[in-house]
BADOTOR-727633 format. One record per residue (C-alpha): residue number from 1; residue in one letter; x, z, y. Coordinates in pm, 1 decimal, decimal comma. Layout:
N
+------+------+----------+----------+----------+
: resi : resn :        X :        Z :        Y :
+------+------+----------+----------+----------+
:  NUM :    A :        X :        Z :        Y :
...
+------+------+----------+----------+----------+
END
This chain:
268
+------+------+----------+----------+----------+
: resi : resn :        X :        Z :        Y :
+------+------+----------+----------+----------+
:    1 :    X :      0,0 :      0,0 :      0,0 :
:    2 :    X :    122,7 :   -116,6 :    357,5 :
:    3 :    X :    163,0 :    203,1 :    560,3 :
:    4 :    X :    175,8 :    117,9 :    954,1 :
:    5 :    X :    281,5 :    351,1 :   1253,4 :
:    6 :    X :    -55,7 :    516,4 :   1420,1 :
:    7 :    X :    -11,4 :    583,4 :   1771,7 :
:    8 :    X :   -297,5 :    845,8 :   1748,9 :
:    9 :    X :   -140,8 :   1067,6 :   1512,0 :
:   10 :    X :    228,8 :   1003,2 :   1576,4 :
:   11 :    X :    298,3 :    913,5 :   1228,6 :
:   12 :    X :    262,6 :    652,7 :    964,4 :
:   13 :    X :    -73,8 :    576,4 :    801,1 :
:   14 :    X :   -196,5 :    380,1 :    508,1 :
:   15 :    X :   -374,1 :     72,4 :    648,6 :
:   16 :    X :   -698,9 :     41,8 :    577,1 :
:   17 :    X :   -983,0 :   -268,7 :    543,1 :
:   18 :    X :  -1304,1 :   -281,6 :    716,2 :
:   19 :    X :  -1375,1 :   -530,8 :    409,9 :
:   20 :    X :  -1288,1 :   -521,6 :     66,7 :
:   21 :    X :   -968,9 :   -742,2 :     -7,4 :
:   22 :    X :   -935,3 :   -862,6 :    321,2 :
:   23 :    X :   -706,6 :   -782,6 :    609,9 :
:   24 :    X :   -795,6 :   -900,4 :    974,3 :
:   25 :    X :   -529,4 :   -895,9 :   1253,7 :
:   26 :    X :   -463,6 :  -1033,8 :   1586,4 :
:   27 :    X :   -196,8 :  -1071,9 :   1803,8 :
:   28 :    X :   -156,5 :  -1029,7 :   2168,8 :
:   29 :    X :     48,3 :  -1277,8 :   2336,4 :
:   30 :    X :     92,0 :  -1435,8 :   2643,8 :
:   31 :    X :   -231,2 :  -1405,9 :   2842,2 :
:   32 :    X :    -81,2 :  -1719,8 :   3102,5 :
:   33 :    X :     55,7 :  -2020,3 :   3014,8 :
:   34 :    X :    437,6 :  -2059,8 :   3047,4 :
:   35 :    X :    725,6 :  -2023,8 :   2831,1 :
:   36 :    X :    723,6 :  -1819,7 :   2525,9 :
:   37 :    X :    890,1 :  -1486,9 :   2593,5 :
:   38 :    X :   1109,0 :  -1328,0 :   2333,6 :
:   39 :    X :    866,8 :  -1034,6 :   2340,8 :
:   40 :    X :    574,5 :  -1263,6 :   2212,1 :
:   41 :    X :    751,5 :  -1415,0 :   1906,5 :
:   42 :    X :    836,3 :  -1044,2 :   1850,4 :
:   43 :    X :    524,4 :   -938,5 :   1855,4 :
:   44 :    X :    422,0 :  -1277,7 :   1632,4 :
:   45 :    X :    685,8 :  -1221,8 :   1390,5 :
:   46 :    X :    519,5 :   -833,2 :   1328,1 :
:   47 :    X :    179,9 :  -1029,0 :   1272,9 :
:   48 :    X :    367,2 :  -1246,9 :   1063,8 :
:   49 :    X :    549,3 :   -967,0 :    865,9 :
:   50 :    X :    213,6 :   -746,7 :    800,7 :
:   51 :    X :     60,3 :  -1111,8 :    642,9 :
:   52 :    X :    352,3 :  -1120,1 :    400,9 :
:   53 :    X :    302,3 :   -755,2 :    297,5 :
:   54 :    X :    -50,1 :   -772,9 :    273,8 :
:   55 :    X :    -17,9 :  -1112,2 :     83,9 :
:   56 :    X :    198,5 :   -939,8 :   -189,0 :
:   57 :    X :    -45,5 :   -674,2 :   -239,1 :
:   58 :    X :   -304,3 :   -955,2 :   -300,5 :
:   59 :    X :   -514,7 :   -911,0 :     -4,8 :
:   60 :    X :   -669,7 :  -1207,7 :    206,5 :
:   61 :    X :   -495,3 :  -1211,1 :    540,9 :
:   62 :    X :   -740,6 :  -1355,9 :    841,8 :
:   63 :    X :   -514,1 :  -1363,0 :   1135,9 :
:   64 :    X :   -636,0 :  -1420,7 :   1544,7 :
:   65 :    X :   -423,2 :  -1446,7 :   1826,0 :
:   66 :    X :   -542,2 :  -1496,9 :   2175,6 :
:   67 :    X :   -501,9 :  -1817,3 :   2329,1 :
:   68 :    X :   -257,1 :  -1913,0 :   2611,6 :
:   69 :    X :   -393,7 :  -1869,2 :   2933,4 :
:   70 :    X :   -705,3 :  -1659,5 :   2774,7 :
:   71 :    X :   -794,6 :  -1274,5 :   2738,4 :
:   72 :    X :   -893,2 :  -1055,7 :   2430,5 :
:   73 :    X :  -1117,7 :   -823,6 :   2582,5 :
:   74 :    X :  -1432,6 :   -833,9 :   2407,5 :
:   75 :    X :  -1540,2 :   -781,3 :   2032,3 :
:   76 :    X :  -1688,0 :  -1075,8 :   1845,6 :
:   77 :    X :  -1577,6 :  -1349,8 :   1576,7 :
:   78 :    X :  -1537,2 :  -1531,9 :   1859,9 :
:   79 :    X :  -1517,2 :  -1884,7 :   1716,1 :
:   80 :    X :  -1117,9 :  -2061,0 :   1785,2 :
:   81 :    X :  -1032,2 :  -2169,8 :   2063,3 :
:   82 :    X :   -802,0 :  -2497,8 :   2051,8 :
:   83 :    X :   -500,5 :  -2403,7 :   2184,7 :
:   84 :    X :   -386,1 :  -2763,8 :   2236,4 :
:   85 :    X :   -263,8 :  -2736,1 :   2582,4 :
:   86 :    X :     93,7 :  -2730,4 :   2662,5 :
:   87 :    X :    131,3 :  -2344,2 :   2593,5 :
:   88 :    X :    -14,1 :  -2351,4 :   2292,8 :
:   89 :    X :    201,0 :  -2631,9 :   2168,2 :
:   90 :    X :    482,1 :  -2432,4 :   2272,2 :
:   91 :    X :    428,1 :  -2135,0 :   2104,1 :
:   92 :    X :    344,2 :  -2311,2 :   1773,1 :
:   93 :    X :    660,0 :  -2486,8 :   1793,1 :
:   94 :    X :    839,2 :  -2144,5 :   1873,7 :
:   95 :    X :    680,6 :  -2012,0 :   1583,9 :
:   96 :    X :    703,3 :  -2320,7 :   1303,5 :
:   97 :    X :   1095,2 :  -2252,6 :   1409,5 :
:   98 :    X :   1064,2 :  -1873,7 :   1290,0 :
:   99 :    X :    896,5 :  -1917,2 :    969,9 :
:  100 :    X :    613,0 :  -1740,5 :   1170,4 :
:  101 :    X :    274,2 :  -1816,5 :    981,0 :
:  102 :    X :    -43,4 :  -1966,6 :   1253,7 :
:  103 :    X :   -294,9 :  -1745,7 :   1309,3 :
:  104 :    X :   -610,6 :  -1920,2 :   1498,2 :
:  105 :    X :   -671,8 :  -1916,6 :   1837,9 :
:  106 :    X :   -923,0 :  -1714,7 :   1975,7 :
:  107 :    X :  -1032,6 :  -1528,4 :   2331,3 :
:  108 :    X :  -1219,0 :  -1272,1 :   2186,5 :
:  109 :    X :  -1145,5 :   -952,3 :   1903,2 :
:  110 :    X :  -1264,1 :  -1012,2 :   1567,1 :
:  111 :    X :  -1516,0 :   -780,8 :   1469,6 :
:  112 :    X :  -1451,2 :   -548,1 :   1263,1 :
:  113 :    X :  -1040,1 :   -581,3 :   1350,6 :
:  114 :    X :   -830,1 :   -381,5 :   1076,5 :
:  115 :    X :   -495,7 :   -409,4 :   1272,8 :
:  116 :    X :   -415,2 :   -529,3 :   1640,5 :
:  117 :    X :    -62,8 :   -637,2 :   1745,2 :
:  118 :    X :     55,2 :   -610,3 :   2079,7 :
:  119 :    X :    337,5 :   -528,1 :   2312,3 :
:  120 :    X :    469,1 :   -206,8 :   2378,9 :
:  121 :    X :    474,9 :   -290,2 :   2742,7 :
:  122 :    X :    122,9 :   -355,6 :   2903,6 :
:  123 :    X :   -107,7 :    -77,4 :   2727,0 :
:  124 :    X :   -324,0 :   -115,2 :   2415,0 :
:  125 :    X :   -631,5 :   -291,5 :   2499,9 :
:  126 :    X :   -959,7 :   -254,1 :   2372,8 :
:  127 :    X :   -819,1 :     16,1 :   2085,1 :
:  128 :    X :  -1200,6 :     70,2 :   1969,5 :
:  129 :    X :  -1200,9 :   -218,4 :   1818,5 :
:  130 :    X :   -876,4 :   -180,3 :   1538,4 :
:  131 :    X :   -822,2 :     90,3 :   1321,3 :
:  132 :    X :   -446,7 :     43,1 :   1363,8 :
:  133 :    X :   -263,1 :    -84,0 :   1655,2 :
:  134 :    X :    126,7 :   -154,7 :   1638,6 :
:  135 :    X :    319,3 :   -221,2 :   1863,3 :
:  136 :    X :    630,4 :   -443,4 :   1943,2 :
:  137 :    X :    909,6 :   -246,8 :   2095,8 :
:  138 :    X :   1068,3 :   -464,0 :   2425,4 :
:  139 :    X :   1362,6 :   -716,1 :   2345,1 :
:  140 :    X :   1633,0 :   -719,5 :   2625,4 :
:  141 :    X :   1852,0 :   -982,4 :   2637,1 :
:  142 :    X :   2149,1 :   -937,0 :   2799,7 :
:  143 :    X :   2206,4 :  -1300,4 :   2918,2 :
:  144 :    X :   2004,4 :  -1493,2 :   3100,9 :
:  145 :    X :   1632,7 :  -1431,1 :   2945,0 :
:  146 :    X :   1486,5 :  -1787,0 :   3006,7 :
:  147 :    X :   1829,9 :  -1944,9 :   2839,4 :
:  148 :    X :   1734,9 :  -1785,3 :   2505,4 :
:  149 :    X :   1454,5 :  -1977,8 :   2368,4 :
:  150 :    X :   1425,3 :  -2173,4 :   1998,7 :
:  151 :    X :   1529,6 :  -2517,7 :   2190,7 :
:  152 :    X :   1847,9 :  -2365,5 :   2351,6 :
:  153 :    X :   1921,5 :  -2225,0 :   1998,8 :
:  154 :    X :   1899,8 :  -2553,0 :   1855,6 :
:  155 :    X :   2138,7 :  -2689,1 :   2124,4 :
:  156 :    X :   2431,8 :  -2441,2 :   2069,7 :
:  157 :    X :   2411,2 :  -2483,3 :   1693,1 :
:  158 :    X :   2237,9 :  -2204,9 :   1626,1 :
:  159 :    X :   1966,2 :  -2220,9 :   1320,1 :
:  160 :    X :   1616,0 :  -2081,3 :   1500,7 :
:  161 :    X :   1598,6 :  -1813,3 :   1176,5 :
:  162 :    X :   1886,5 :  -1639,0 :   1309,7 :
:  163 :    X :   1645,5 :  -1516,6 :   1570,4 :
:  164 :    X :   1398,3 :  -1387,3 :   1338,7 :
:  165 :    X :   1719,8 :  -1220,4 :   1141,6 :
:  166 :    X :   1859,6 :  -1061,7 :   1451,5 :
:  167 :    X :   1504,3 :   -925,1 :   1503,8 :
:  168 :    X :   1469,1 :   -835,6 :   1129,7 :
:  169 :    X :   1755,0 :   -617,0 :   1138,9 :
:  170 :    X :   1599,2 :   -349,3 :   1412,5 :
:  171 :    X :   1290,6 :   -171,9 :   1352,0 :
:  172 :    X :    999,6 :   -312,6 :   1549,2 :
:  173 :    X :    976,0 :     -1,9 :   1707,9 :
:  174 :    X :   1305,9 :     47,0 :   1830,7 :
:  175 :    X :   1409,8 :   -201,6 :   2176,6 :
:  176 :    X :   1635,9 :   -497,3 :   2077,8 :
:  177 :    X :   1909,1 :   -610,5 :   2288,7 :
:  178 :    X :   2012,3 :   -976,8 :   2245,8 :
:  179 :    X :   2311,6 :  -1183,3 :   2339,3 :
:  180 :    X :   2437,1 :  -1463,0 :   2253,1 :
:  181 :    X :   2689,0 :  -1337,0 :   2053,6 :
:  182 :    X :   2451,6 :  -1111,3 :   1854,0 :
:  183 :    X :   2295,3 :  -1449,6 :   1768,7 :
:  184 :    X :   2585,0 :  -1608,6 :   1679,3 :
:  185 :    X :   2719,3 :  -1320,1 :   1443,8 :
:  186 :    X :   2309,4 :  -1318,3 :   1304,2 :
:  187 :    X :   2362,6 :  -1757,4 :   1245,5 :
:  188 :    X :   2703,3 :  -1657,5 :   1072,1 :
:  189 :    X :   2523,3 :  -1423,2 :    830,5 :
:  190 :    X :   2265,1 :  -1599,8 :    777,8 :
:  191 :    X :   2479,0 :  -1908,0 :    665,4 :
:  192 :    X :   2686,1 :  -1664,1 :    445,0 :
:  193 :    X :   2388,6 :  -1534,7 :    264,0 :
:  194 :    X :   2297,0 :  -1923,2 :    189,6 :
:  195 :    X :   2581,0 :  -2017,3 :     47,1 :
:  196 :    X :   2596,5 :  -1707,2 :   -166,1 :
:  197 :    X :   2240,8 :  -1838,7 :   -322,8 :
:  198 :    X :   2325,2 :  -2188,9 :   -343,3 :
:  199 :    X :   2621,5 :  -2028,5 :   -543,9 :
:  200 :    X :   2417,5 :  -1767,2 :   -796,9 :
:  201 :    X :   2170,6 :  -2061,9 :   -860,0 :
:  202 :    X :   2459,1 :  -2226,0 :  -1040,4 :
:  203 :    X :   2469,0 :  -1953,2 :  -1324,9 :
:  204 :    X :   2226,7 :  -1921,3 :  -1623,6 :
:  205 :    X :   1897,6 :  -1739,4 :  -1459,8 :
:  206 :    X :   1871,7 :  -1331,6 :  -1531,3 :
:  207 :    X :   1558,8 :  -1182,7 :  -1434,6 :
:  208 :    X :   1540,7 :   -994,9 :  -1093,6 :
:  209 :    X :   1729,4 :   -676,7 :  -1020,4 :
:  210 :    X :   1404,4 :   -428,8 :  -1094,8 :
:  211 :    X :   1570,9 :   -143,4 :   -880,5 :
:  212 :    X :   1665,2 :   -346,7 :   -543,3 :
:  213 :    X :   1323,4 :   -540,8 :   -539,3 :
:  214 :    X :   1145,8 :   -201,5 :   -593,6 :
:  215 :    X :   1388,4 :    -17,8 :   -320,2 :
:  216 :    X :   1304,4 :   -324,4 :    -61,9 :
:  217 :    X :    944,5 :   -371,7 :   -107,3 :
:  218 :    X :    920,5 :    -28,3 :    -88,1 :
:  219 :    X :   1038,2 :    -35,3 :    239,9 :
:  220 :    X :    852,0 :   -347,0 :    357,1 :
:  221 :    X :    517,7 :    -50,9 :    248,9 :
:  222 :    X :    700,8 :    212,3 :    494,2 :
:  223 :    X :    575,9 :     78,5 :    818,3 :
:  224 :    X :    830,2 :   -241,2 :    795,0 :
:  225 :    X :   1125,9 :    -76,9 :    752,7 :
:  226 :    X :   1322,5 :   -427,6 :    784,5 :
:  227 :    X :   1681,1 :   -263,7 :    843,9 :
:  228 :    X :   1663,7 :    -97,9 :    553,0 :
:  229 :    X :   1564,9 :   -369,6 :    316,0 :
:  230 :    X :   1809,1 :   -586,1 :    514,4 :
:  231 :    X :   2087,0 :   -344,1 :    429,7 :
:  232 :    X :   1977,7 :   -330,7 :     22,7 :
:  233 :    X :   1987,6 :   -662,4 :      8,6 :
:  234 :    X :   2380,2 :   -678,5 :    148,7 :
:  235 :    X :   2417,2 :   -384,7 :   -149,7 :
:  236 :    X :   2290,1 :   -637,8 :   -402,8 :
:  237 :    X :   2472,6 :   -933,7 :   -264,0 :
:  238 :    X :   2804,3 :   -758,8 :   -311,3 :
:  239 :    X :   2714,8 :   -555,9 :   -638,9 :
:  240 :    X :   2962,8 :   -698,2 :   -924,9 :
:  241 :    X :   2716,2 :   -496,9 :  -1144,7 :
:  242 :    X :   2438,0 :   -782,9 :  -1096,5 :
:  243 :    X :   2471,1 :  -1091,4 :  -1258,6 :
:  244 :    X :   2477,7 :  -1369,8 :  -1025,7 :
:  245 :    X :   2133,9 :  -1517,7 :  -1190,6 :
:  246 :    X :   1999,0 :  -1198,4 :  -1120,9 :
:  247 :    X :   2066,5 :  -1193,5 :   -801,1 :
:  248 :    X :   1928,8 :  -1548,0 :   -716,4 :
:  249 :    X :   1594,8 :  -1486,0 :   -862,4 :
:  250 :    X :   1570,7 :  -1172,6 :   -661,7 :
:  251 :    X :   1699,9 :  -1336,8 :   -327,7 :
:  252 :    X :   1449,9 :  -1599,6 :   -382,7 :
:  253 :    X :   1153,8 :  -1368,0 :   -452,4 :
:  254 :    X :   1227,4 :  -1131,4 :   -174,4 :
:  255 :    X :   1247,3 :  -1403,1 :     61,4 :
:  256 :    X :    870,5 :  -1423,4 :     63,4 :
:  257 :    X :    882,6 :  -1131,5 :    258,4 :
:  258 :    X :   1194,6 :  -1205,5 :    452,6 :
:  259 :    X :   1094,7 :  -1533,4 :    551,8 :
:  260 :    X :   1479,2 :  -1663,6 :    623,3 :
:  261 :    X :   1474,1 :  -1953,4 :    394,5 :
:  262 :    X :   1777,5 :  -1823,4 :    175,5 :
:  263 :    X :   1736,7 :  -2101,9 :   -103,4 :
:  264 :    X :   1755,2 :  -2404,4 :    142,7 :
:  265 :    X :   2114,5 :  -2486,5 :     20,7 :
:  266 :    X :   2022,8 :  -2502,2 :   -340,8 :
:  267 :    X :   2099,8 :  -2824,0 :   -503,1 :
:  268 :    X :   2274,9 :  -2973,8 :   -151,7 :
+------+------+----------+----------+----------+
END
């Protein structure tokens, strides 16, 4: 069971579903048009990470986010709004870059709304209407803010996942400063990890390391403990106890969760 941060209690609670084997969220993004902050695709990649969780406990994830240049600040089912318009392209690019999953557009809450995603910044609107809000803690990038966006990424060299790493590996409660550098070091990583799959899928398969899948997943449950599972997965990487089969099929699987595409190098 997923087990989120409640900012009414001041601790971690079990998430719970209005409905039956479904799990409705939405995200709160940008409210104008204009470029996609670092902020929002935190804040989408938290939606994007309680999908993946819920999905591996076998629950239907229905997923809103409010449209660019809209408001959320009524309850309904609110039918989708397009999101066609040069914002909303925008931010689906940004997010088809992160391995972020779509959520439909809409202007209005979903009613009933199991778990709202917002900012940390801004306030927590409309609370009523989720049982659990979370929010995304503020990224601060050092360098210029506008400069670091998926297309400058691209232009430097720099694979668009090693944002979602670098994100991955602080808590989404805890602020996140970003430079350059940081992403760089995040790409590096991220291309070492790769390699080390494309490698293991060379040897006979082994089934999956029981004990690292159950340490990781278990902390994917404890309100997306993603520096933790990060830092497992380095343990199994360099664990000469493993066998390299082993460790493929277990990279591969956990990826589902991680969303970093660590198997694109297999067979190149």
């Amino acid at each position: 069971m997923l087990w989120l941060y409640h900012h009414g209690t001041g601790q971690a609670t079990p998430v719970r579903q209005a409905r039956r084997g479904e799990l409705r969220t939405y995200t709160v993004g940008p409210a104008e048009g204009g470029p996609v902050r670092l902020q929002d695709l935190r804040c989408y990649l938290l939606s994007d990470l309680i999908r993946r969780v819920a999905e591996r406990h076998r629950l239907q994830v229905t997923a809103w986010q409010n449209a660019p240049g809209g408001s959320a600040d009524a309850a309904g089912d609110g039918g989708s709004a397009p999101g066609t318009g040069r914002a909303g392209q925008s931010l689906r690019a940004a997010c088809d870059a992160l391995n972020i999953y779509p959520a439909e557009f809409s202007a209005r809450f979903p009613d009933p709304l199991d778990v709202g995603i917002g900012p940390a910044r801004g306030g927590t609107p409309a609370t009523q209407w989720a049982h659990h809000w979370v929010h995304a803690a503020d990224v601060l990038p050092s360098d210029d803010p506008a400069a670091v966006t998926v297309p400058h990424l691209v232009a430097r060299g720099i694979d668009p996942l090693a944002l979602r790493l670098a994100l991955l590996q602080a808590h989404y409660r805890q602020p996140v400063t970003l430079t350059w550098d940081a992403l760089a070091v995040a790409d590096e990583s991220l291309r070492w990890w790769r390699k080390r799959v494309a490698d293991w899928a060379h040897s006979p398969s082994k089934p999956m390391s029981a004990q690292h899948v159950a340490q990781i997943t278990a902390a994917f449950d404890d309100d997306l403990d993603t520096p933790v599972a990060l830092g497992t997965l380095q343990v199994l990487a360099e664990d000469g106890a493993v066998a390299p089969g082993a460790k493929f099929e277990t990279f591969a699987y956990l990826d589902r969760l991680l969303g970093l595409d660590l198997a694109r190098e297999v067979g190149r």
